[in-house]
C-alpha atoms as an extended CHARMM CRD file, in Angstrom:
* protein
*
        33  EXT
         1         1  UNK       CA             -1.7810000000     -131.5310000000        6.3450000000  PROA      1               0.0000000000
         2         2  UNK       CA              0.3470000000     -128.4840000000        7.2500000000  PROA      2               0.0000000000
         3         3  UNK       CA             -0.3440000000     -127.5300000000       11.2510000000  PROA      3               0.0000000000
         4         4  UNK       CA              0.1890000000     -123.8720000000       11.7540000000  PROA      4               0.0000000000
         5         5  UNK       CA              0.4320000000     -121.7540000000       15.1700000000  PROA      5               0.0000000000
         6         6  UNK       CA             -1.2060000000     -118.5730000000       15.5550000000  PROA      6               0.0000000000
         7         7  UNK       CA              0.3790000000     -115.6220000000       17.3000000000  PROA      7               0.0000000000
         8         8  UNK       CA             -1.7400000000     -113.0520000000       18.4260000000  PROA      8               0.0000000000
         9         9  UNK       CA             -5.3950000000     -114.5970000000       17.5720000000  PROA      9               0.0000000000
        10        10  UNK       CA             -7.1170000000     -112.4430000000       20.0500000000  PROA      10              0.0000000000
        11        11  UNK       CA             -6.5270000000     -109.2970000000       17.7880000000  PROA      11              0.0000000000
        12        12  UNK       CA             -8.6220000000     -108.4760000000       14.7830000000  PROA      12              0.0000000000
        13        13  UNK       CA             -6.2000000000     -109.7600000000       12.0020000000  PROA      13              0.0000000000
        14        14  UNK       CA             -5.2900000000     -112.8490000000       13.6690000000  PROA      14              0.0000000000
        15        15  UNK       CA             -9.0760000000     -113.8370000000       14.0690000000  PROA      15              0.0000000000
        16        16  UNK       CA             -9.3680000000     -113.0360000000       10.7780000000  PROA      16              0.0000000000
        17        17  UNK       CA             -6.3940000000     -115.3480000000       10.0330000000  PROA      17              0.0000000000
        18        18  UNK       CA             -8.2250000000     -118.1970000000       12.3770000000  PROA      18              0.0000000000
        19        19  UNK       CA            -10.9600000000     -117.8570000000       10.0740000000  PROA      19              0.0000000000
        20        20  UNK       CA             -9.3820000000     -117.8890000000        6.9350000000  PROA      20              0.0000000000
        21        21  UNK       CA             -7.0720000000     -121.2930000000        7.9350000000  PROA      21              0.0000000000
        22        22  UNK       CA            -10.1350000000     -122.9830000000        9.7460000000  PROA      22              0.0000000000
        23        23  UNK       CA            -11.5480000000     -123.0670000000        5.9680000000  PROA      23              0.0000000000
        24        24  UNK       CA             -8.3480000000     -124.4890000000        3.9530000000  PROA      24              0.0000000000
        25        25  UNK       CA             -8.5010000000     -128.2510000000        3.6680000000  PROA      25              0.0000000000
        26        26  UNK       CA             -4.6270000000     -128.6740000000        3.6080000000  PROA      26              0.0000000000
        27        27  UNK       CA             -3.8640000000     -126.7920000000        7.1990000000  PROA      27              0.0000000000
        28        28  UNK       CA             -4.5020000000     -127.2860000000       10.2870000000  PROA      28              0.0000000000
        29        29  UNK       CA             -4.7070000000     -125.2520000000       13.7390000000  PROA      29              0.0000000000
        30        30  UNK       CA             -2.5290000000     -126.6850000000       16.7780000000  PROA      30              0.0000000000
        31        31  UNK       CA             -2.7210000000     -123.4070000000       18.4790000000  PROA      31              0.0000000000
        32        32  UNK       CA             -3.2100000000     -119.6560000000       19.5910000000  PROA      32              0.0000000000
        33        33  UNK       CA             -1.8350000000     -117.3550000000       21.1240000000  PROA      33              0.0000000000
């Protein structure tokens, strides 16, 4: 499991990013900013 941080989730790329990592079954989201 890889966890990843987010920088700049509230714009439209990183919510797109949020969205694209909540899918992958290897990573994992520990945060956002």
């Amino acid at each position: 499991m890889l966890n990843t941080l987010i920088v700049g989730a509230s714009g439209y790329a990183g919510a797109e990013l949020v969205t694209y990592i909540n899918r992958h079954p290897h990573m994992n989201i520990t945060a956002l900013t």
